[in-house]
N, C-alpha and C positions, 0 to 999 in steps of 0.2 A: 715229819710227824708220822708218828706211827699209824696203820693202817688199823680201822677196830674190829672186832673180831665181831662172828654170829655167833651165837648160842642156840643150836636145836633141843627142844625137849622131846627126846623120841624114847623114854621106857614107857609110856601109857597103853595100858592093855587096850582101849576102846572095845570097852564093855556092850556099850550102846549099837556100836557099828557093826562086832561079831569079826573074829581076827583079826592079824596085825594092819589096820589101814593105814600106818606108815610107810609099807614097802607095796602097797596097791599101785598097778601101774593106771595110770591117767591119759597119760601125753600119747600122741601117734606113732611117736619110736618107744614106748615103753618106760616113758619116764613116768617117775614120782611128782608130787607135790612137794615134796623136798628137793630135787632138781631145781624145778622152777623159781622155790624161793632162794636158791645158792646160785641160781642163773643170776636174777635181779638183785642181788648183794652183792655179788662181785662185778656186778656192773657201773651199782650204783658206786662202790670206793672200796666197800670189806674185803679186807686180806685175808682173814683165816675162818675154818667153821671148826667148832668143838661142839661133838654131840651130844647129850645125855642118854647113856640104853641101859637097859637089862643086860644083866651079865649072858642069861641063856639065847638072846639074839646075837652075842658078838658076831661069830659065824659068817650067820647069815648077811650082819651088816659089814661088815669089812668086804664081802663078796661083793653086796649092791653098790656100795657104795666107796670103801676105800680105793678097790681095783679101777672102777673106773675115772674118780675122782683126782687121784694122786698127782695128776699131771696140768689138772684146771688148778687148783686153789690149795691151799695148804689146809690140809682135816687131821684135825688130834677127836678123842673119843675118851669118856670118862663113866663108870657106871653108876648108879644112884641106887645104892644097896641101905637097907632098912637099919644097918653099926654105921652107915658115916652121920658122923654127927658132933660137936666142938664138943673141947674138953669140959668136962663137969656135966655132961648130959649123957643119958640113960636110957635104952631103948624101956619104952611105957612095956609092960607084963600084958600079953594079950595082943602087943601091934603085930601085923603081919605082912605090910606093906610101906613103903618110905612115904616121906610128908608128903607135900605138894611140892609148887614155882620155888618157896625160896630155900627149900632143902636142895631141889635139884641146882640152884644155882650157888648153893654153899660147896657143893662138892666138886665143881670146878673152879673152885679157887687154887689149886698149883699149876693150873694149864692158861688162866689168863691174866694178863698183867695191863692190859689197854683196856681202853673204852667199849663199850660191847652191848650189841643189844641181842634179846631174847626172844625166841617165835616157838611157838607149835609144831610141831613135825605134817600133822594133817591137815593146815591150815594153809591157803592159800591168797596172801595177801597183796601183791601187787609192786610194782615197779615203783611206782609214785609215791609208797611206803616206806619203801628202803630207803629212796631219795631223801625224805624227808629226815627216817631218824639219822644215813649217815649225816647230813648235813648240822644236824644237833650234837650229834658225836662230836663231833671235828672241831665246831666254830663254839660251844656253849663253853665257858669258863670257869664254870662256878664246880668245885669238885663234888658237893654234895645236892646240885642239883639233876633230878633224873628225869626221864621224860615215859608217859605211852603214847603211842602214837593209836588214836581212839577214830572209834568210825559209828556213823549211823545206825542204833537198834534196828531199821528197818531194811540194811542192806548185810543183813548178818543171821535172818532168820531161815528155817527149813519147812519148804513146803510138803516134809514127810513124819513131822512129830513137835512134838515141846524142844527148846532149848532152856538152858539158862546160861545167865549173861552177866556180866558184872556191871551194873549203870553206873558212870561215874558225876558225881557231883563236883561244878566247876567252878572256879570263883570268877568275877569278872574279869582278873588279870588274867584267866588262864591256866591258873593253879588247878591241883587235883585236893577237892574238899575230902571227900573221902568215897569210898565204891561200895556199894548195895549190891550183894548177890544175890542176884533174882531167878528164881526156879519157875520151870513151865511154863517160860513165856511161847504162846503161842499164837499161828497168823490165821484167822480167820478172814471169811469176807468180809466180815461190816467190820475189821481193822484187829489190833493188836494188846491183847488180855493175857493175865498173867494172873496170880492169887498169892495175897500176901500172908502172913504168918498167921493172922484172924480167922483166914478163909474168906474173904471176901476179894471178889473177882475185880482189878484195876486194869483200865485201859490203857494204852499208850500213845502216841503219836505216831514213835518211828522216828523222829528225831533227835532219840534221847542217844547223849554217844555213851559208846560200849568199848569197856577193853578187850580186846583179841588177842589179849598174851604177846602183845608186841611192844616191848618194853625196853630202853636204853637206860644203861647204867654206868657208872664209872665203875673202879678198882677201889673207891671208898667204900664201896657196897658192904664186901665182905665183914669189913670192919663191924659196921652195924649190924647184919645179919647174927653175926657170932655174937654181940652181946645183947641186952635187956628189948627187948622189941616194944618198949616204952619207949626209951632215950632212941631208938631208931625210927618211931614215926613224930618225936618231939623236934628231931635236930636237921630233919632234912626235908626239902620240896620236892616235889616233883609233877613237871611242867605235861598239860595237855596238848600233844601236839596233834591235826588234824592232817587226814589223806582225803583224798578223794576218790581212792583206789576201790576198785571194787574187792570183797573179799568173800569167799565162801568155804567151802570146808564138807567134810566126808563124817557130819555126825551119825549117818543113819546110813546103812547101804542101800538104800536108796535113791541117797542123793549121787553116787557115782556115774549115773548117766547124767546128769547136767553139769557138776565138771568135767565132768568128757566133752561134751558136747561146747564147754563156755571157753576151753582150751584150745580146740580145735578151730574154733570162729577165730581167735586171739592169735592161733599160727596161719589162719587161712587170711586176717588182716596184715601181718606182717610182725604183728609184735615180738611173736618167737619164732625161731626157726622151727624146720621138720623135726629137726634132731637136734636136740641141745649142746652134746657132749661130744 
């Protein structure tokens, strides 16, 4: 069986973060959070990574990453420019940037042909992540069945500002009912408030799970993406799968001294080496 591939989405400017915090070194030897999560993918089974970038980082990304990469794992690289887009569509008069997730995932449709799941470039998800969705990959048979692999609201927040989060609504089997993009959620003392489209401020648990852009898909994907995105949320499911991994992420520069520091405990436990690569 074929090995499935990873999908990074690394062209996002991180507005919020200020420069590129895709190529921000974290680790003790100078790694990425991209590192880490192509450490724990090819650990867990994934044979290949294809990344999404800007054309103006090529460069610099082939430097960080090709040169030293080439010899770990097999990496192809595709750009997510604002003309890719299926026949009979028209860039809108006035756009000046590419869509989101599933444009960026339509324009690596001639680089993969396996099962593949999808991650963040500045997002830092865990070992027990990847286990999980290869394990979905591999063993789930259904072709238009897809998975996120979803994690607790309360292990995904930033003690340095608001996020927003996608809440997903689950059915009892596990299915995904449908995701609520929630703006400004934020952590205070007395717990977790957020303000709905009324204006009116809702609290939360922390137990609500949240997608993190950690997504497994088949090669039926594309199919759907390219036509009516009606008949693409009418004809397929897709399965909630749960980690227990922790996850974090570099939404604010601020938070890069606690991924330093949550990495560093993680190589001083044993989990990763000094040096990845």
């Amino acid at each position: 069986m074929m090995k499935p591939t990873l999908m990074v989405l690394a062209a996002g400017m991180g507005s919020r973060y200020g420069g590129n915090k895709q190529l921000d070194q974290v680790g003790p030897s100078g790694e990425t959070i991209i590192d880490y999560s192509i450490y724990d993918a090819k650990r867990a089974g994934f044979g290949k990574v294809v990344f999404v970038i800007r054309r103006d980082i090529e460069e610099q990304f082939k430097e960080t990453f090709i040169k030293r990469l080439k010899d770990v794992i097999e990496i192809d690289y595709v750009f997510q420019e604002l003309g890719n887009l299926p026949a009979g569509y028209t860039v809108p008069e006035g756009r000046q940037k590419p869509w989101g997730t599933s444009h960026a995932i339509l324009v690596t449709e001639p680089k993969i042909h396996e099962p593949f799941g999808v991650i963040n470039a500045d997002d830092y998800y865990g070992y027990d992540a990847f286990k999980v969705l290869h394990k979905f990959l591999t063993e789930d048979t259904s072709d238009t069945n897809y998975c996120i692999v979803g994690y607790r609201l309360g292990n995904t927040l930033s003690d340095h500002g608001h996020v927003n989060r996608g809440i997903c609504r689950v059915s009892d089997d596990g299915f995904l009912q449908n995701i609520v993009e929630t703006r400004g959620i934020e952590k205070r003392p007395d717990g977790v408030f957020a303000p709905d489209a009324a204006g009116n401020v809702n609290q939360y648990t922390g137990d609500e799970i949240v997608s993190m852009n950690l997504f497994g898909f088949k090669p039926s994907v594309y199919k759907y993406l390219n036509i009516e995105f009606s008949n693409f949320l009418k004809e397929i499911t897709i399965q909630i799968l749960r980690s227990n991994a922790r996850w974090f992420g570099v939404t604010y520069r601020e938070d890069k001294p606690f991924v330093v520091e949550s990495i560093r405990k993680m190589v001083d436990q044993g989990m990763y080496p000094e040096k990845l690569f």
